[in-house]
Every structure is written in C-alpha cells, then in structure tokens.
C-alpha positions in Angstrom: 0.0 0.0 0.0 1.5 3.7 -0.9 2.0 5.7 1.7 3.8 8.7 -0.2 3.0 9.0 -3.8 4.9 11.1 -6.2 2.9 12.5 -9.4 4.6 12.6 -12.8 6.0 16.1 -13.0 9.1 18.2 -13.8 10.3 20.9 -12.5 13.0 23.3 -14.4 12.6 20.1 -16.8 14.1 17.5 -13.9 11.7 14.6 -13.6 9.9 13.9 -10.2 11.8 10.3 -10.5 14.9 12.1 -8.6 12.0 13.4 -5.6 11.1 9.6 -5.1 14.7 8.5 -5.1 15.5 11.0 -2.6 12.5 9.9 -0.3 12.8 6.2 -0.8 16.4 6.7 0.5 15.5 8.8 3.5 12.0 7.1 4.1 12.7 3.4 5.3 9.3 2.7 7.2 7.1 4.0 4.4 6.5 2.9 1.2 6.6 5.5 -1.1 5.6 5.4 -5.3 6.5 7.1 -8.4 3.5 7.2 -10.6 4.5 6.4 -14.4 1.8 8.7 -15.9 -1.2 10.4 -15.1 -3.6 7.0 -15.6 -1.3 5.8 -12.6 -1.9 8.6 -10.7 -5.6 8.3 -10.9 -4.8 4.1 -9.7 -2.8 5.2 -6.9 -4.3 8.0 -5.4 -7.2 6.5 -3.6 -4.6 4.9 -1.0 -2.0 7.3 -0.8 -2.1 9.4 2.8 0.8 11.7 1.3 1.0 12.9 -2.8 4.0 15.5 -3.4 3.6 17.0 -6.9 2.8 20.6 -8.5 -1.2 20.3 -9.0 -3.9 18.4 -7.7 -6.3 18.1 -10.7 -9.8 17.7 -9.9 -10.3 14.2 -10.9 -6.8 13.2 -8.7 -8.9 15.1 -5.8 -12.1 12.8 -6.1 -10.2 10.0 -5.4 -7.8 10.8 -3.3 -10.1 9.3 0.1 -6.8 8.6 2.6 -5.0 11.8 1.6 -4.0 13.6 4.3 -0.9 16.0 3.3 -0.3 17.6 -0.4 3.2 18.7 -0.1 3.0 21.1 -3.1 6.6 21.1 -5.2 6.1 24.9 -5.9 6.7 27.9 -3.9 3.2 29.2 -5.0 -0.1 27.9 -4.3 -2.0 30.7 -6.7 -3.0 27.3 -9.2 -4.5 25.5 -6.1 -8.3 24.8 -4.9 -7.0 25.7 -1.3 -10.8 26.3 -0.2 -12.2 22.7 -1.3 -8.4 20.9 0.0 -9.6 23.1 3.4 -12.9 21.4 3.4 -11.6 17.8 3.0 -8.9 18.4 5.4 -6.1 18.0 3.9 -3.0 19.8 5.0 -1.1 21.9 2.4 2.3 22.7 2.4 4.5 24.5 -0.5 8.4 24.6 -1.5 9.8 28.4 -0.3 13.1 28.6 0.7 14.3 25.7 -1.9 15.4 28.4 -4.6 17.4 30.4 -2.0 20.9 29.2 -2.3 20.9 29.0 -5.8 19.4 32.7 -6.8 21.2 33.9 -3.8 24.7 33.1 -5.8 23.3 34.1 -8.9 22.8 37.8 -6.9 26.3 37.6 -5.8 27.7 36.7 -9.2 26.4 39.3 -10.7 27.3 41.9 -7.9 30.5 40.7 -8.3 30.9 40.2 -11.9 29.8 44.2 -12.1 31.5 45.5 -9.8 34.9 44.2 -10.1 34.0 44.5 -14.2 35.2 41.0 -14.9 33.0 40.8 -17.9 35.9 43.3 -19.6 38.0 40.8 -18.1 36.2 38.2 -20.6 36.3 40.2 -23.5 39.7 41.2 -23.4 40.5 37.4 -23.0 38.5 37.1 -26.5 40.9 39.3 -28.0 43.8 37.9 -26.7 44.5 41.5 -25.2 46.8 41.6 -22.1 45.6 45.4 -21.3 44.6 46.7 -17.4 41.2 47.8 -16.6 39.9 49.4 -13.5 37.1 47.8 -11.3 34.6 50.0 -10.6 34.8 49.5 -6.8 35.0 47.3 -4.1 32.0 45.5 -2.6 33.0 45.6 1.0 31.4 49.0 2.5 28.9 49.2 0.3 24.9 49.5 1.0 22.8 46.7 -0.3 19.1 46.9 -0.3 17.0 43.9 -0.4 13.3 44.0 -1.4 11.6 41.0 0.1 12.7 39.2 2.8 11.6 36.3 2.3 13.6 32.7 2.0 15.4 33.8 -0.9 15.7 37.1 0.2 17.2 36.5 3.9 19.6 34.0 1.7 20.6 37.0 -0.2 21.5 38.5 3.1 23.3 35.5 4.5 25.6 35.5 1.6 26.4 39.5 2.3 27.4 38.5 5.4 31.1 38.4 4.7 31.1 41.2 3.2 31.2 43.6 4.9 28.5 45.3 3.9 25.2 47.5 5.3 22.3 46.0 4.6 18.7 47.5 4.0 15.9 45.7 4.0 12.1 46.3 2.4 9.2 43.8 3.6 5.2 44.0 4.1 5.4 43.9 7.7 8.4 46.0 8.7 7.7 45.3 12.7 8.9 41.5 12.1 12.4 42.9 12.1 14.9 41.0 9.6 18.5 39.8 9.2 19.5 43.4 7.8 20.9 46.3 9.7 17.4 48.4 8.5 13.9 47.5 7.9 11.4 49.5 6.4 8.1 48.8 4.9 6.9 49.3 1.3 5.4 52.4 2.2 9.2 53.6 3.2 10.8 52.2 -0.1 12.1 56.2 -1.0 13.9 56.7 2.5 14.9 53.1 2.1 17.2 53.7 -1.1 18.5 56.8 0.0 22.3 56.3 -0.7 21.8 52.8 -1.9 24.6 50.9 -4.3 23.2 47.8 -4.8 18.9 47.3 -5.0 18.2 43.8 -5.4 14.5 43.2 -5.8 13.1 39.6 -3.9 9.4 40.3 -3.5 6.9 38.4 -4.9 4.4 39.7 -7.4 1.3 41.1 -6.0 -1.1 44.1 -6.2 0.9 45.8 -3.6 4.5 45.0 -5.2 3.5 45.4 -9.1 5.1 49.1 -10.5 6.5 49.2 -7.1 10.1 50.6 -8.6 9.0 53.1 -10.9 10.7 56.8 -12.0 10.0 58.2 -8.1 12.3 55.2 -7.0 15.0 55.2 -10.1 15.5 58.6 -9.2 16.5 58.0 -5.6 19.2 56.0 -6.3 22.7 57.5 -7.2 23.5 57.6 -10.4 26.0 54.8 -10.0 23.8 52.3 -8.0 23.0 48.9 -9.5 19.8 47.3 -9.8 19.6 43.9 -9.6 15.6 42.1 -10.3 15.4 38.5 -9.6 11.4 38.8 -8.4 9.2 39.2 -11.2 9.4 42.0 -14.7 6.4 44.0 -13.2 8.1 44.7 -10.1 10.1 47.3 -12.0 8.2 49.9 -14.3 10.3 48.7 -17.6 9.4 52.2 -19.4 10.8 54.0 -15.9 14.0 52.0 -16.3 14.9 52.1 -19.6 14.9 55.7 -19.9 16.8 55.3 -16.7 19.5 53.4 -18.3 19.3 55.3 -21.7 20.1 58.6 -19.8 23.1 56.7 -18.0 21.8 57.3 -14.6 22.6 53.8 -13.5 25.8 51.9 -13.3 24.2 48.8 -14.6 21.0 46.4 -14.4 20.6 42.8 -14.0 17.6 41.1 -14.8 16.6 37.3 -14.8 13.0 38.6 -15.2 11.3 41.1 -17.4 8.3 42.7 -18.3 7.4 41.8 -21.2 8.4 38.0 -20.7 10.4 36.4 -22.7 12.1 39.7 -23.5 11.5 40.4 -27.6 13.3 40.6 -30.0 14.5 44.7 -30.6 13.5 45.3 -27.0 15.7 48.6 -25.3 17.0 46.7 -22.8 19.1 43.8 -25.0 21.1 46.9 -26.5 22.4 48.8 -23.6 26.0 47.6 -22.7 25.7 48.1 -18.8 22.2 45.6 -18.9 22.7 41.8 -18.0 19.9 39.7 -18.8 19.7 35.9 -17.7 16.4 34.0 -19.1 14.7 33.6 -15.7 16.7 31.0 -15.0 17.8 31.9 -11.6 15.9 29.5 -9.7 17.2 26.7 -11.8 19.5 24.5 -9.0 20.1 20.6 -10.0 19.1 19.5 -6.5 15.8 21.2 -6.4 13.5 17.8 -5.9 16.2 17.0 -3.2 15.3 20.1 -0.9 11.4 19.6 -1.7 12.3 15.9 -0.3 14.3 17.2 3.0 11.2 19.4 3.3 8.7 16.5 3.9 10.9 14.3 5.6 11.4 17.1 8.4 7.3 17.3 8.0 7.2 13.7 8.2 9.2 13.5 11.4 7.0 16.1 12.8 3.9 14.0 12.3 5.2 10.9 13.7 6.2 13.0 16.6 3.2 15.1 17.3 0.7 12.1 15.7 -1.0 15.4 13.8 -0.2 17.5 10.2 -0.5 20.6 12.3 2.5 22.6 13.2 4.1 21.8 10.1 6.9 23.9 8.3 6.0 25.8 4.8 2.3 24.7 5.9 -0.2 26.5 3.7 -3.4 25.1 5.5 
C-alpha cells in the first residue's frame, strides 16, 4: 500500500523520479511510489495518505479518500483549490526557501561580476588583449538593499554576510524585524534607497509590489547604483527604467526577469552595454527535488512526533 506518492512532474525540466529517489532513501518505514503517468496517478491516489507534486487536478482530488498532506513542489499555491483541500482536510504545504541558495549566488555573481567588471575581463580574453582595466569598486562597505525578505531574500543577506556590507531591508510587515541592519516597509521604499549601491529586488508579485520601482524610485538612487531584479518583470516599471539606463543614470542592471516576458526581440533593454539579462533562470539548481524531499521528511518526522499535520513547516493550510 502507498503511503507517499509522487505524481509525474518536472520541475526546471528534472523529472519527479529524482523526488522519489530521494525519499525512498530517507524514508525506510514508508512505502513511497513514483506514478508512471497520469492513468497511474488516478490508480494510486485513492490509497496514498501523502501525494508530493505541483497540482492536484480535480479528478486526482475525487479520489484521493486517505489523503491527508499535499506537499506542493512549488513555492506558490495561486493554481490550487486551497478552499475545497480546506474542506476535505487536507494539509497543504509548498516549496519556499528551496530556490534560496541558488538565486542567492546568482545575486552575488552578478554583484560581483559588475563591480569588479570581470565581464571586460572576458572580452579582453576574447581578444587575446593583455591590457589593465579598473574595477569600478569594491564590494566591501557598500549598501545593499534587499526587497523581500523572504527565504530567498534573507539567503541574499546570508551571503552579504562576509562582506562587509550594510544592509537594508524592504518587507510588508516592517515590525517583524529581519537579518539586515534596517527594515522599512513598502510604504518607506524612498527613505529606504536613499544612498543605496546595490537594489536587489526579492518580493513576490502582488497588487501591492507590481510598478512598485518606478521613476520616483529610479531617481532616488545614485547615479552609480545597481539594480539587480530576480522577483518578477512588473516589479520594475520597464518604461521607468529604460529611460533610466538610456540617460546613463545607473551603473548597470541585472535582470533574470522582465516585463514583457520572454524579452523580444528589438527590446531597449538587449542593447544597452551596462544591462545583463539571464532567461529567468535563476531558480534553476540541480538539487531542487532533493530540498522539496528534505522538506517532507522534516514534516514527516514532525507528524510521527506530534501524531497530527498541524504545526508543520512551509504549511499553507
């Protein structure tokens, strides 16, 4: 009889297959199954107490009688029925914090790669040139303001750490506090980037967040400051910061997201030399089923322990 079953997905194109070997080697006293396609996961479901997978289609739902926990493989929950898993009972839980080490070194990569300009480094290597070139500073002393301080954002911060860096941070509920030296809320953001080098936006997408770095913003920062957008296109006005770039009041921008998405073709931003752009790729780490394993194993452990799926960590419902 399944007790964990693991539906037929992908995520950043790795098959599911590496989630169920990761469990079946962690999870001794369960018996946990890889469903071979979606006719399987129909066959399965009715006995499984755990399914770990992206979605929970509707016709997986009416059968799912013993299901007790959906450990969703995705930080968001938006393409959920939360409300009718709520009425059956069934505890939800998602996937945050599993992207944070990996965009947290793509951050740092790029803060480092622009900074110490070792992209001129690469194309004087092209042409075989053996001339010097200045950095354009040092990252130690500088102020780094993170937008979002949630799991990939406090990652961001963790990696600062050695730094030696002052750190600014930008969340919904500024009274929580944070790992940086400052907190402010969203309503703040101006006073926030005051004197800022480095803005690196974290925050999810949402009513509250969308146009939330717009001309007003741009303009705060100094002219050499470097903005860095790993969150979502919309975050930034695009319009705001193109003409930004175009009238050289930014050292550089990085984006692994845009707005419009995927970026087309003839699109301001591919021409400007000081613009990075990475295919929103970010979040793409090779042991991403791995950490949505440990996730439910600690869950798992908690269960046993406490003999309820209350309590549990990333628990939705």
């Amino acid at each position: 009889m399944t007790d964990v079953l693991i539906l037929n997905h992908t995520a950043h194109e790795i098959p599911s297959s590496e989630c169920a070997t990761a469990l079946k080697r962690r999870l001794d006293d369960r018996e946990v199954t890889l469903a071979a396609s979606a006719n399987e996961e129909l066959s399965i479901i009715p006995e499984a107490k755990i399914v770990v997978g992206y979605d929970l289609r509707p016709e997986l739902l009416e059968k799912a009688a013993n299901l007790r926990l959906f450990a969703c493989s995705s930080s968001g929950v938006g393409h959920l029925d939360l409300d009718a898993l709520a009425e059956l009972g069934i505890a939800v839980t998602n996937a945050a914090g599993v992207h944070g080490p990996n965009i947290a070194e793509h951050v740092l990569g790029w803060m480092l790669m622009i900074t110490r300009r070792l992209d001129e480094g690469i194309e004087r290597q092209k042409r075989h040139e053996w001339r010097h070139f200045k950095a354009f500073d040092d990252l130690q002393g500088s102020r780094v303001c993170v937008v979002g301080l949630g799991a990939i954002g406090n990652a961001i911060v963790d990696r600062l750490d050695g730094f030696d860096v002052e750190t600014v941070g930008v969340r919904y509920t500024p009274e929580k506090g944070g790992p940086t030296d400052e907190v402010y809320g969203f309503d703040e953001i101006v006073d926030a980037l005051t004197n800022v080098d480095y803005l690196v936006i974290a925050c999810p997408l949402t009513e509250t967040t969308e146009g939330l770095i717009g001309e007003l913003e741009l303009s705060t920062l100094p002219h050499d400051a470097i903005v860095i957008n790993i969150g979502r296109g919309p975050i930034i006005d695009t319009d705001s910061l193109v003409d930004t770039l175009r009238s050289n009041r930014l050292r550089a921008a990085a984006l692994d997201v845009t707005d419009p998405e995927p970026l087309p073709e003839g699109h301001p931003l591919w021409n400007f030399d000081n613009t990075y752009i990475t295919p929103h790729c970010s979040g793409y780490t090779p042991h991403y089923w791995e950490r949505v394993a440990n996730i439910l194993v600690r869950n798992l452990e908690r269960v046993d322990e406490n003999n309820s799926f209350d309590g549990l960590e990333n628990q939705i419902i």
